[in-house]
C-alpha positions as CSV (number, residue, x, y, z in Angstrom):
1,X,34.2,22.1,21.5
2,X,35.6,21.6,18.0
3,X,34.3,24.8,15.6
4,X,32.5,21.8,13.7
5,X,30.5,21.5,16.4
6,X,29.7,24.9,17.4
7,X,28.3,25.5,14.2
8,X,25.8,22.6,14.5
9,X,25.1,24.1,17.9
10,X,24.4,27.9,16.4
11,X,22.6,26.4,13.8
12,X,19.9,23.7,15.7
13,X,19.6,27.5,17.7
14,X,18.9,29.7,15.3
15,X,16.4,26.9,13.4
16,X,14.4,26.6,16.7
17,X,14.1,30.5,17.3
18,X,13.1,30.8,14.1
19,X,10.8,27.9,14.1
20,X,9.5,29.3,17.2
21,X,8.7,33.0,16.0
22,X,7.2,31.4,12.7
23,X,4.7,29.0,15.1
24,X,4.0,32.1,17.2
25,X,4.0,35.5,14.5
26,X,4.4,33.9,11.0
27,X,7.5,35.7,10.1
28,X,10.6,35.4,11.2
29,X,12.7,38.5,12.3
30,X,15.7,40.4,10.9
31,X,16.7,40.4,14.5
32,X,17.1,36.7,14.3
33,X,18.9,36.8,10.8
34,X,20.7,39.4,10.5
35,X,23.0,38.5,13.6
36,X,23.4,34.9,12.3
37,X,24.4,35.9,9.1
38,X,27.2,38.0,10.7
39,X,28.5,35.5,13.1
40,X,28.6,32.9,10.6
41,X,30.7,35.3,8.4
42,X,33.0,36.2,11.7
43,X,33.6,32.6,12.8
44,X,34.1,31.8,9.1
45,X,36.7,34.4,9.5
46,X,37.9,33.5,12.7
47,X,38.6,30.0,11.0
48,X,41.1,31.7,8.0
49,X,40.7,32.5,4.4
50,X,39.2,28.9,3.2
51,X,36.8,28.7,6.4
52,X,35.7,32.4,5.3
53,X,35.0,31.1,1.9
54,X,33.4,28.1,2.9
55,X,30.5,30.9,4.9
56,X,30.2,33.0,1.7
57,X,29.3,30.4,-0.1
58,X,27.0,28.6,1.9
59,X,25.2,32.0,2.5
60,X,25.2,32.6,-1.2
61,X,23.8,28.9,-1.8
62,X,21.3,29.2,0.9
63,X,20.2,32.7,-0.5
64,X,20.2,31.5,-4.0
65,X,18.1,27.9,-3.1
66,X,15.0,30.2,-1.8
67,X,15.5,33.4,-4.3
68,X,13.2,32.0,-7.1
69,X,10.7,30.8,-4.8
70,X,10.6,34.3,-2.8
71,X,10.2,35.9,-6.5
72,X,7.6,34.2,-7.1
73,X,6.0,35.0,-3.7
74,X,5.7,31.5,-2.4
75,X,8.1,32.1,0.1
76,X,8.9,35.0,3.0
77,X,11.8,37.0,3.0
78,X,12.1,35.7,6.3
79,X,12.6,31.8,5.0
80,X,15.3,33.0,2.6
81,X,17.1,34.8,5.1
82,X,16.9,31.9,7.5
83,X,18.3,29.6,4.3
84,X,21.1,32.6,3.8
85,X,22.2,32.5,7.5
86,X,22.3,29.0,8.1
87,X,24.3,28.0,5.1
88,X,26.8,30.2,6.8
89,X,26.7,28.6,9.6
90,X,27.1,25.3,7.5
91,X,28.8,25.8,4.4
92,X,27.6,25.2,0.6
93,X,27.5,21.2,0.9
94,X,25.5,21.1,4.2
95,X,23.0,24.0,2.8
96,X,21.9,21.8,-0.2
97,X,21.3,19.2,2.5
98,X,19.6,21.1,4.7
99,X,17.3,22.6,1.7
100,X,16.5,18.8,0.6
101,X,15.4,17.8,3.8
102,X,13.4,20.7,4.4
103,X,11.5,20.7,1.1
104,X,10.3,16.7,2.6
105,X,9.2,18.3,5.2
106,X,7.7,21.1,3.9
107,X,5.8,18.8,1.2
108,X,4.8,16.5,4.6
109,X,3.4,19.8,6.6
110,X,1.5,21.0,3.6
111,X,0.0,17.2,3.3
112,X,-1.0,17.9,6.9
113,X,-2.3,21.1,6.3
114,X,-4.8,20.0,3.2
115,X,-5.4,16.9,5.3
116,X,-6.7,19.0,8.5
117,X,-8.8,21.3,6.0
118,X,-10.4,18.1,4.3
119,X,-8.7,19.1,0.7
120,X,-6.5,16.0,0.4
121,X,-7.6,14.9,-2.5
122,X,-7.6,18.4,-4.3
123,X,-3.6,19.0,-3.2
124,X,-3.2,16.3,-4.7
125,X,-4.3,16.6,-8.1
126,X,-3.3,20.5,-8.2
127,X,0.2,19.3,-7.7
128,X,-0.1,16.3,-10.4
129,X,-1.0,19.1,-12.8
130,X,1.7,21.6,-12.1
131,X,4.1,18.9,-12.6
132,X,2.1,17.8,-15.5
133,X,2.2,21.4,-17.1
134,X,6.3,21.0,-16.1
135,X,6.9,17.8,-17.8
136,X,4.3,18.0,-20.8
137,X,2.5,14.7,-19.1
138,X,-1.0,14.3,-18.4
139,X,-0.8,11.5,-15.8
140,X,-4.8,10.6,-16.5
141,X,-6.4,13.9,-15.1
142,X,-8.9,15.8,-17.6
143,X,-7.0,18.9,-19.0
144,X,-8.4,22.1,-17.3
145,X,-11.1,24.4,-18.6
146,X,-10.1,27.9,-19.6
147,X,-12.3,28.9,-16.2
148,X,-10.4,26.9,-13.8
149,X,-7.5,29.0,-15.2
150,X,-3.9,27.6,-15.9
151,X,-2.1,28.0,-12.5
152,X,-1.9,25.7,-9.9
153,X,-3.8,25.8,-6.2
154,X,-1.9,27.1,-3.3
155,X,-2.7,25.4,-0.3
156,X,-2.3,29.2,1.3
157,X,0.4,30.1,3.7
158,X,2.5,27.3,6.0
159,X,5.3,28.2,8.7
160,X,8.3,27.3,6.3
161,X,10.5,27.9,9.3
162,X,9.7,24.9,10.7
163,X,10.3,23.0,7.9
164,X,13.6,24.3,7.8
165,X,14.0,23.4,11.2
166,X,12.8,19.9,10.8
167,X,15.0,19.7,7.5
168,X,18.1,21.0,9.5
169,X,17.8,18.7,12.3
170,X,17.3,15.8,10.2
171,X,20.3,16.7,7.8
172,X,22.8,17.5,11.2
173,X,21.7,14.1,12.9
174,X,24.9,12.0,10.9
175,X,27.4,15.1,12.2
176,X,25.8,15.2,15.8
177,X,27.0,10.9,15.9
C-alpha cells in the first residue's frame, strides 16, 4: 500500500470510531485522539523532514479551523481534537477540505435536527439574522426586540463527529478513485 493510501485508510478509521462514540456517548474520547494525533506525527516522520512538516501542519490547521468555535462553546473539545488528528493524518490542504465538507454536512444535520423537532422555520430565520447582524443586512425580517435579546438561537447540541465523518469521506472520495 502506497503511504497515501494508508493515510486515507487511518483516517476513514478514525472518522468512523469517532462518529461511532459520538452516535453512542456524545463525546468523543482522548483514547481515540490522542493515539491518532501521534501516529500521524510518527508516519509523518517515518516519511522524512517535509512529510513531518506536512503532519504539523495539518494538525495545527485542523486545530486552529475548530479553536474559535470551541471558545465560543459551540463545539467539543472532542470535535477539535478529531479536526487536530485528522489533519495529520492528511496534511494542511486536505484538512481545509475535510473542514468544508463537514460544515455542509453539519449545516444539513442541523436542518434535520430543527426539521425532526418541527422548528424549521425558526432555524431558519435565527440563522438569516446572525448573518444579518454579520453583514449589516436585514434581508426583510423585523429587527429584534430588546426581549428577544441580540444572540442568535442554538438549535442545542448535534454529534459534530459525524459531520466530520460525512465531510471526510466525501472530501477522500477523488483520492480513493
Amino acid at each position: 500500500m502506497s503511504p497515501r493510501t494508508i493515510t486515507v485508510v487511518l483516517s476513514l478509521g478514525l472518522v468512523l470510531a469517532a462518529a461511532y462514540f459520538d452516535i453512542r456517548a456524545r463525546r468523543i474520547p482522548n483514547s481515540l485522539t490522542y493515539p491518532s494525533a501521534l501516529l500521524a506525527l510518527g508516519l509523518g516522520a517515518a516519511g522524512g523532514a517535509h512529510a513531518l512538516l506536512l503532519a504539523a501542519g495539518g494538525l495545527l490547521v485542523g486545530f486552529g479551523l475548530l479553536l474559535p468555535a470551541y471558545l465560543i462553546k459551540a463545539m467539543g473539545a472532542g470535535d477539535l481534537k478529531l479536526l487536530a488528528a485528522l489533519g495529520g493524518f492528511l496534511g494542511p490542504r486536505a484538512i481545509l477540505d475535510v473542514f468544508l465538507h463537514s460544515l455542509i454536512a453539519g449545516g444539513l444535520i442541523a436542518l434535520m435536527f430543527l426539521a425532526l423537532r418541527g422548528e424549521l422555520r425558526k432555524g431558519i430565520v435565527s440563522l438569516a439574522r446572525l448573518v444579518a447582524g454579520f453583514t449589516g443586512r436585514r434581508f426583510g425580517f423585523p429587527a429584534r426586540s430588546d426581549s428577544e435579546g441580540s444572540r442568535w438561537v442554538s438549535i442545542g447540541k448535534i454529534p459534530y463527529g459525524v459531520a466530520i465523518a460525512i465531510g471526510t469521506v466525501s472530501a477522500l472520495i477523488p483520492a480513493l478513485g
